[in-house]
N, CA, C and O atoms as a DFTB+ gen file, in Angstrom:
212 C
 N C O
     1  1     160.437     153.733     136.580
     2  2     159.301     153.653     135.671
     3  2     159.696     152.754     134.503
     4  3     160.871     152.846     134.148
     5  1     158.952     151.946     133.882
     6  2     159.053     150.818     132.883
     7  2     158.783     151.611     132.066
     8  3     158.180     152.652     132.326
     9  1     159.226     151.236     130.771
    10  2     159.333     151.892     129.477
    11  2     157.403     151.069     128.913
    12  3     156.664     150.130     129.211
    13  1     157.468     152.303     127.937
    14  2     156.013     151.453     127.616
    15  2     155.049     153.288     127.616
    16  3     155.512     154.420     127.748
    17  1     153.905     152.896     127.446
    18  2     153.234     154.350     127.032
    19  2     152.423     154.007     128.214
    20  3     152.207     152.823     128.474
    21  1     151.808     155.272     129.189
    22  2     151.066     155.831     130.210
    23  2     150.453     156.411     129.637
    24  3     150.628     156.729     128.461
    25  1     148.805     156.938     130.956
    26  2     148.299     157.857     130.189
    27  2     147.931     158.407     132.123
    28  3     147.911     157.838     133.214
    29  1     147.748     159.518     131.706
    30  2     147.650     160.349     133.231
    31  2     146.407     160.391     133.564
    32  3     145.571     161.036     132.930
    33  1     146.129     159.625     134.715
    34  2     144.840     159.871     135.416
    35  2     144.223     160.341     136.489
    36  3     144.157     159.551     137.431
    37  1     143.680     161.548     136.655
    38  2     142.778     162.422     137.285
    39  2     142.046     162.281     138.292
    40  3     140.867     162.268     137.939
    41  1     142.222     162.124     139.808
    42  2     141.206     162.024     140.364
    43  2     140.897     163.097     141.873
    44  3     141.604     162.900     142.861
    45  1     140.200     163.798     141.895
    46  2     140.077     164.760     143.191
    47  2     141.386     165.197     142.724
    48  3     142.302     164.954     143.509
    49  1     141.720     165.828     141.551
    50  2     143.065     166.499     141.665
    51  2     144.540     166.012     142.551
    52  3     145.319     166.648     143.262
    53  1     144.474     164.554     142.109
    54  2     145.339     163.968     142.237
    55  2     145.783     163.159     140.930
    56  3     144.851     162.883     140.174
    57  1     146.685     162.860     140.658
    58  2     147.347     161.957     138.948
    59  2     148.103     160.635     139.249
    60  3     149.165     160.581     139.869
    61  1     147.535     159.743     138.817
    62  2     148.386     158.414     138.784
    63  2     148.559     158.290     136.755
    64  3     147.947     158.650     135.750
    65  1     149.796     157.546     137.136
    66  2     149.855     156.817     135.608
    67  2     149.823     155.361     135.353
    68  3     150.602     154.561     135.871
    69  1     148.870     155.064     134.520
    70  2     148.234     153.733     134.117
    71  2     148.847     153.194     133.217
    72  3     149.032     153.974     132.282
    73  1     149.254     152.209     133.062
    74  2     149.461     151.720     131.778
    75  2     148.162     151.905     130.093
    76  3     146.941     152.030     130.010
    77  1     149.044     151.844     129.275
    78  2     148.349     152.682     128.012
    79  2     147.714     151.298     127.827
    80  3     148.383     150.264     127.856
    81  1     146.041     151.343     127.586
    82  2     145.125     150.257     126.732
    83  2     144.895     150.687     125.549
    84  3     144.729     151.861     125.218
    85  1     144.881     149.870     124.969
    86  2     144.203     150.020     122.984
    87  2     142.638     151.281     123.030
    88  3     142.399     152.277     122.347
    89  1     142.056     150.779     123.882
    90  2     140.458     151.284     124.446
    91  2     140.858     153.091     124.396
    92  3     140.154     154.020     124.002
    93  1     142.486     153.101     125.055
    94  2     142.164     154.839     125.032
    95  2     143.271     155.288     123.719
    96  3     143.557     156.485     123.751
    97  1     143.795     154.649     122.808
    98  2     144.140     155.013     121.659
    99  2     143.433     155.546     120.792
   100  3     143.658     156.555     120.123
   101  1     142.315     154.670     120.799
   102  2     141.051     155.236     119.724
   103  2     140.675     156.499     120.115
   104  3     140.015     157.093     119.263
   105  1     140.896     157.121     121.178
   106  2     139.979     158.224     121.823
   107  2     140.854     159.274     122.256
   108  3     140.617     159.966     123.246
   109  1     141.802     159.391     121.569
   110  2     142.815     160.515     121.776
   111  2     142.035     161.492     121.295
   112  3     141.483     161.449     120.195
   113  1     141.931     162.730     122.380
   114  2     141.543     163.914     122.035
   115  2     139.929     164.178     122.972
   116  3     139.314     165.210     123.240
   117  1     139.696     162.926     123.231
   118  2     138.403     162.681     123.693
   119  2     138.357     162.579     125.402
   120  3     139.358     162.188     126.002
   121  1     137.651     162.797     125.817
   122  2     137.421     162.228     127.104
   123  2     136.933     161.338     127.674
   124  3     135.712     161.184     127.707
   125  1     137.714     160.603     128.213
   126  2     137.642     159.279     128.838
   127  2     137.572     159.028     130.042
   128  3     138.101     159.653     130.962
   129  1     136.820     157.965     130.100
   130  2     136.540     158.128     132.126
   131  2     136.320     156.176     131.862
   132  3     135.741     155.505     131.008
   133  1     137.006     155.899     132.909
   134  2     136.765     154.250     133.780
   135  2     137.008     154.224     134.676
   136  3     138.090     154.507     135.190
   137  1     135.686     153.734     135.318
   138  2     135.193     153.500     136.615
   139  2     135.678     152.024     137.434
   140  3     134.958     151.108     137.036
   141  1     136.383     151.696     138.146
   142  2     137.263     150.299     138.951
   143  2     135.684     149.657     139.993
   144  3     135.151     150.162     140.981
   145  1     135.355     148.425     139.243
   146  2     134.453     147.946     140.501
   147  2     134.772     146.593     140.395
   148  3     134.704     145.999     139.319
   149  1     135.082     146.116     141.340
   150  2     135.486     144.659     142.029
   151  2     136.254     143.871     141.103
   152  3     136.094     142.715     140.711
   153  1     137.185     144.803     140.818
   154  2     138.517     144.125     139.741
   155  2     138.673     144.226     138.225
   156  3     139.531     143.819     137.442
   157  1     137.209     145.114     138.053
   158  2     136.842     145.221     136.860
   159  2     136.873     146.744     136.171
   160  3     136.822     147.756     136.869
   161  1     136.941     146.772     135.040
   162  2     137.137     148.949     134.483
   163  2     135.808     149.137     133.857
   164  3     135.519     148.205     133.107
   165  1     135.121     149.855     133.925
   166  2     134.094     149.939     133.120
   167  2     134.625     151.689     132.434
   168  3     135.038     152.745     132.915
   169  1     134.291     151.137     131.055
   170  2     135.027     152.565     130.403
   171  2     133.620     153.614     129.629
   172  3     132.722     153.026     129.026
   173  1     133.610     154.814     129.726
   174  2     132.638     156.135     129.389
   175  2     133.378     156.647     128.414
   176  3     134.470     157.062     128.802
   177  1     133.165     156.755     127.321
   178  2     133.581     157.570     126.370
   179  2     133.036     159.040     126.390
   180  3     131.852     159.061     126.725
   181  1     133.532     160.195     126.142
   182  2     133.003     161.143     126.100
   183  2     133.078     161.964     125.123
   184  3     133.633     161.489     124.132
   185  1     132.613     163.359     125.009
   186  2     132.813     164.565     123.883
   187  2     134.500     164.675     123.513
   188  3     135.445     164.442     124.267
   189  1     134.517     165.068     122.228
   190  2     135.804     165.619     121.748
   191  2     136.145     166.904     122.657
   192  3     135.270     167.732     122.910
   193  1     137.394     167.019     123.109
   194  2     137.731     168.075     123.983
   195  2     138.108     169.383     122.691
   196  3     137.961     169.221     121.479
   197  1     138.463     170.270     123.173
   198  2     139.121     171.555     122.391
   199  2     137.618     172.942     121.954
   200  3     136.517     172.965     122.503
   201  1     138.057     173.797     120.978
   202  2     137.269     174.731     120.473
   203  2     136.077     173.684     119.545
   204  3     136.293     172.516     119.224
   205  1     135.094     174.298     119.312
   206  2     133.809     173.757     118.533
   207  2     133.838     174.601     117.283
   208  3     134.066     175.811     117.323
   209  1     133.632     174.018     116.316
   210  2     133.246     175.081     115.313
   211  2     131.915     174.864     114.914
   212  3     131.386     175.615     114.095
C-alpha cells in the first residue's frame, strides 16, 4: 500500500480503498456517495451522519 490518505468504500458489503480527493475532505462526517460512469465520478453529497439534536 502507498503512503498517502484512503478513504473506505462500501459496496454490497464489500470495501475497497480509494485514494483520498479534496471533494471528500470537505465532507468529513457526512455521507458521500460517487457514482463511476464511463470513466467519470459523479459525486452525491449527503446528511450529516451521527445523533440529531
Amino acid at each position: 500500500l502507498s503512503s498517502g490518505k484512503f478513504a473506505v468504500v462500501e459496496k454490497s458489503h464489500e470495501f475497497t480503498l480509494v485514494p483520498w480527493r479534496p471533494i471528500i475532505d470537505r465532507q468529513l462526517g457526512r455521507e458521500v456517495m460517487g457514482i463511476v460512469q464511463g470513466g467519470s465520478v459523479s459525486w452525491q453529497l449527503g446528511r450529516q451522519r451521527g445523533l440529531e439534536r
